[in-house]
C-alpha positions as YAML, in Angstrom:
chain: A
units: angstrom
residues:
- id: 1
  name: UNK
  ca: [124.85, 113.36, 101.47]
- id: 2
  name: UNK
  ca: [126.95, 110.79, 100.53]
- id: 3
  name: UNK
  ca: [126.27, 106.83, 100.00]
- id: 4
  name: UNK
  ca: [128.15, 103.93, 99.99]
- id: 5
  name: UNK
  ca: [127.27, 100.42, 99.48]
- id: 6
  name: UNK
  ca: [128.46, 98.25, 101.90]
- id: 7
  name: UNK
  ca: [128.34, 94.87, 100.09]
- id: 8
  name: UNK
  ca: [129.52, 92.64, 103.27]
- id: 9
  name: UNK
  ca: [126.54, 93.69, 105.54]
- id: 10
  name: UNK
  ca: [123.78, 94.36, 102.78]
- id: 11
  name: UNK
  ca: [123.56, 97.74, 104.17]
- id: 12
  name: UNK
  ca: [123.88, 101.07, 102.63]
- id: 13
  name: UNK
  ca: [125.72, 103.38, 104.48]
- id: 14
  name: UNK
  ca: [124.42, 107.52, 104.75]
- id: 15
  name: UNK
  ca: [126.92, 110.01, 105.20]
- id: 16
  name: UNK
  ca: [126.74, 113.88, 105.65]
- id: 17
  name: UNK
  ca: [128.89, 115.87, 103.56]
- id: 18
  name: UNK
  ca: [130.57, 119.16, 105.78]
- id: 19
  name: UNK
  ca: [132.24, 121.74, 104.85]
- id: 20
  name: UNK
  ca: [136.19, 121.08, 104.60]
- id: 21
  name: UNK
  ca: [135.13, 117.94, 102.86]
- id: 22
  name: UNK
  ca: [134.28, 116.21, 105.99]
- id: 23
  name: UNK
  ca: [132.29, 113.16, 106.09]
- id: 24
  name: UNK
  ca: [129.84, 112.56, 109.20]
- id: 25
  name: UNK
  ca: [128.47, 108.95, 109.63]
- id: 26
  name: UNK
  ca: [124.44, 109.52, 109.76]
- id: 27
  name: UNK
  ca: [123.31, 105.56, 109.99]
- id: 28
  name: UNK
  ca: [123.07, 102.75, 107.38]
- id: 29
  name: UNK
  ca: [119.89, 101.18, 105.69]
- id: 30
  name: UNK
  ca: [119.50, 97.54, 105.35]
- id: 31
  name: UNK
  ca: [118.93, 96.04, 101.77]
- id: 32
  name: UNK
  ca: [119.26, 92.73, 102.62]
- id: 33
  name: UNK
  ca: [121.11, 91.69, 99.57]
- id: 34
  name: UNK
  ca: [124.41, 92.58, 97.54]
- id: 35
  name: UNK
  ca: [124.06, 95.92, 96.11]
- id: 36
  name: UNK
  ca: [126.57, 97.97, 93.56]
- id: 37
  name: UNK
  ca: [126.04, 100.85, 91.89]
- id: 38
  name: UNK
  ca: [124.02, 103.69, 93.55]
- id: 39
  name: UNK
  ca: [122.35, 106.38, 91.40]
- id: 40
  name: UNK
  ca: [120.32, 108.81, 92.79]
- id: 41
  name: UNK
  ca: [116.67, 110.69, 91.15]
- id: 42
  name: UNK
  ca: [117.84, 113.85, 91.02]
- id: 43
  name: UNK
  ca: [114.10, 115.10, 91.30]
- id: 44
  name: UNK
  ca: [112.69, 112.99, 93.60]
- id: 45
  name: UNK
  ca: [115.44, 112.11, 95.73]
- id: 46
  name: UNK
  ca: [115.00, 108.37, 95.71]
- id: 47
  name: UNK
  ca: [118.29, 105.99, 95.91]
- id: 48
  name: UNK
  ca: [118.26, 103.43, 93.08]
- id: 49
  name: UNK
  ca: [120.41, 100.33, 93.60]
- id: 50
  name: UNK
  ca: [121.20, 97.10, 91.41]
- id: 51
  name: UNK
  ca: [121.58, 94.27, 93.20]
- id: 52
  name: UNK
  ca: [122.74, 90.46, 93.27]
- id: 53
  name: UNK
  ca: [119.97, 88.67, 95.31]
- id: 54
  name: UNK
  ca: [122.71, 85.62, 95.12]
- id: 55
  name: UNK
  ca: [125.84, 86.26, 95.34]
- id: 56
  name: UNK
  ca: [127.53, 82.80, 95.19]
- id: 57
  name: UNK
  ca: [125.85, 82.59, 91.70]
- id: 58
  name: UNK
  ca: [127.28, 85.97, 90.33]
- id: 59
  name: UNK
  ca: [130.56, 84.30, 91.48]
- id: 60
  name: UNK
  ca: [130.48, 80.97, 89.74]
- id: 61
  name: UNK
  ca: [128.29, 82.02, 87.02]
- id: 62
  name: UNK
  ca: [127.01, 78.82, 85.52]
- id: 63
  name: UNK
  ca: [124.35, 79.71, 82.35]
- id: 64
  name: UNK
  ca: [122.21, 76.71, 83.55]
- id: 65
  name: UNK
  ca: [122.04, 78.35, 86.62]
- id: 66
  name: UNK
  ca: [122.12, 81.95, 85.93]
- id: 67
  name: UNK
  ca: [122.65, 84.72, 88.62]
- id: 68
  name: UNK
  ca: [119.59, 86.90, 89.15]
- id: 69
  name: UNK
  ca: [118.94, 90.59, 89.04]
- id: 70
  name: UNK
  ca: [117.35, 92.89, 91.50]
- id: 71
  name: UNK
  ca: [116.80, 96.73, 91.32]
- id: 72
  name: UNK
  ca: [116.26, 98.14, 94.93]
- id: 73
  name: UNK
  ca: [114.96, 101.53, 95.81]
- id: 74
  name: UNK
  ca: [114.72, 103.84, 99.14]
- id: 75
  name: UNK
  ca: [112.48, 106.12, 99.17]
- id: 76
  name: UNK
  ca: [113.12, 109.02, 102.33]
- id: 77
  name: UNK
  ca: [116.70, 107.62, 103.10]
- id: 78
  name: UNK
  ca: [117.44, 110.41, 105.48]
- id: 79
  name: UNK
  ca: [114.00, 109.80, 107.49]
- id: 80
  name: UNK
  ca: [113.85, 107.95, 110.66]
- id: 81
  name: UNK
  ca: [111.69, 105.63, 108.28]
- id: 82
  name: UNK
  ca: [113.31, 105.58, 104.82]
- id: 83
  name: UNK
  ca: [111.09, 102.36, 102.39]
- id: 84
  name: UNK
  ca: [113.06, 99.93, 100.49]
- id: 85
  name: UNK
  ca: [111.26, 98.43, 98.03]
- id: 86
  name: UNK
  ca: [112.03, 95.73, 95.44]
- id: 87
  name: UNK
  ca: [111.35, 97.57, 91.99]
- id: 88
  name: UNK
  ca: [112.48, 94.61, 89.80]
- id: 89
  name: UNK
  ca: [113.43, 91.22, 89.85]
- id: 90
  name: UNK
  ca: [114.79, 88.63, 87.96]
- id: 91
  name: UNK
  ca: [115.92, 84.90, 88.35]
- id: 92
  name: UNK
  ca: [118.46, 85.49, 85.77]
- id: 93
  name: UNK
  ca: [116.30, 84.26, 82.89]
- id: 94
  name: UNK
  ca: [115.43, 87.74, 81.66]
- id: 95
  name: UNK
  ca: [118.57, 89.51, 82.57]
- id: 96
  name: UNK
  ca: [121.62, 88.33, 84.72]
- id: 97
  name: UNK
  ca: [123.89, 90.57, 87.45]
- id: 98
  name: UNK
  ca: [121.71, 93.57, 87.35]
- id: 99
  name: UNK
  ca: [124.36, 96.18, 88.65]
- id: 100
  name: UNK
  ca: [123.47, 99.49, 88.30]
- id: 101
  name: UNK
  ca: [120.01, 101.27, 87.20]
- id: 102
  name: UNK
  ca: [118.87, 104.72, 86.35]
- id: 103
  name: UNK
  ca: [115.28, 106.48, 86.41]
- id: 104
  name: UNK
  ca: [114.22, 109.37, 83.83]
- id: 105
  name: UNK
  ca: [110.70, 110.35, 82.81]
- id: 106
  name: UNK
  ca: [109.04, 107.43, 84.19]
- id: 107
  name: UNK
  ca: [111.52, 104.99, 82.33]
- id: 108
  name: UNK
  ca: [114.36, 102.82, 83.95]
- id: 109
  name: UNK
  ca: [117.73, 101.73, 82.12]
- id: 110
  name: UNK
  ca: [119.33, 98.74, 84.22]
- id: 111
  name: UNK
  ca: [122.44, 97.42, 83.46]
- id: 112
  name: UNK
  ca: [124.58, 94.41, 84.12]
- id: 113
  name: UNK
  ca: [127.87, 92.64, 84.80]
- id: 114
  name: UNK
  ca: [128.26, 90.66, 81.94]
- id: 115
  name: UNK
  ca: [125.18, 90.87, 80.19]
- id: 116
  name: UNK
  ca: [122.55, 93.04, 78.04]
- id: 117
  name: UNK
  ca: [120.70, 95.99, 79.18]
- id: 118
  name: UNK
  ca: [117.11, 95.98, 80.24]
- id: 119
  name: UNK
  ca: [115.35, 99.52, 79.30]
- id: 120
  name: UNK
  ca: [111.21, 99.58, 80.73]
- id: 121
  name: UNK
  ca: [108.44, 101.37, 81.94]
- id: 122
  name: UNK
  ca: [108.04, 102.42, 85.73]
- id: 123
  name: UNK
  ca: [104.56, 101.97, 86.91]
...
């Protein structure tokens, strides 16, 4: 499978890989918010997103008024019921324009636009 973020509707966007290097449209998942990068857990399968839950901030970027972070993941994408879930977030105070993150071992690197990288512990 193959999946795209498609920043304009807050969606992500599933498609089937064929042979001849064909792409199939299988349906898109709602996020709700501006997602990025897309990384996937290679042993569980879940979709791991960074997010902008603001994106007029992340445009204007104003340190009083920082632009927040949020890590998204789907769990069962290809089900008829795939679970989004909010795995982090962030008003920008701890860690601004979260745009990528990436699960190993029961750890989780995120990192960012324009600013540091936040490395913790998955409960």
């Amino acid at each position: 499978y193959i999946y795209v973020s498609d920043v304009l509707d807050h969606e992500v966007d599933v498609f089937e890989r064929l042979d001849g290097e064909q792409l199939v449209y299988v349906k898109s998942v709602a996020v709700g918010r501006l997602c990025q990068n897309i990384e996937v857990d290679h042993v569980t399968g879940d979709v791991w997103l960074g997010c902008h839950p603001d994106a007029a901030k992340l445009s204007k970027f104003d340190p009083e008024e920082p632009p927040g972070s949020e890590i998204i993941k789907i769990k069962s994408i290809i089900s008829d019921q795939p679970v989004v879930t909010l795995e982090y977030g962030d008003d920008g105070h701890e860690l601004m324009g979260s745009t990528v993150a990436v699960p190993y071992e029961g750890k989780l690197l995120i990192g960012t636009l324009f600013h540091k990288a936040l490395y913790c512990s998955l409960k």
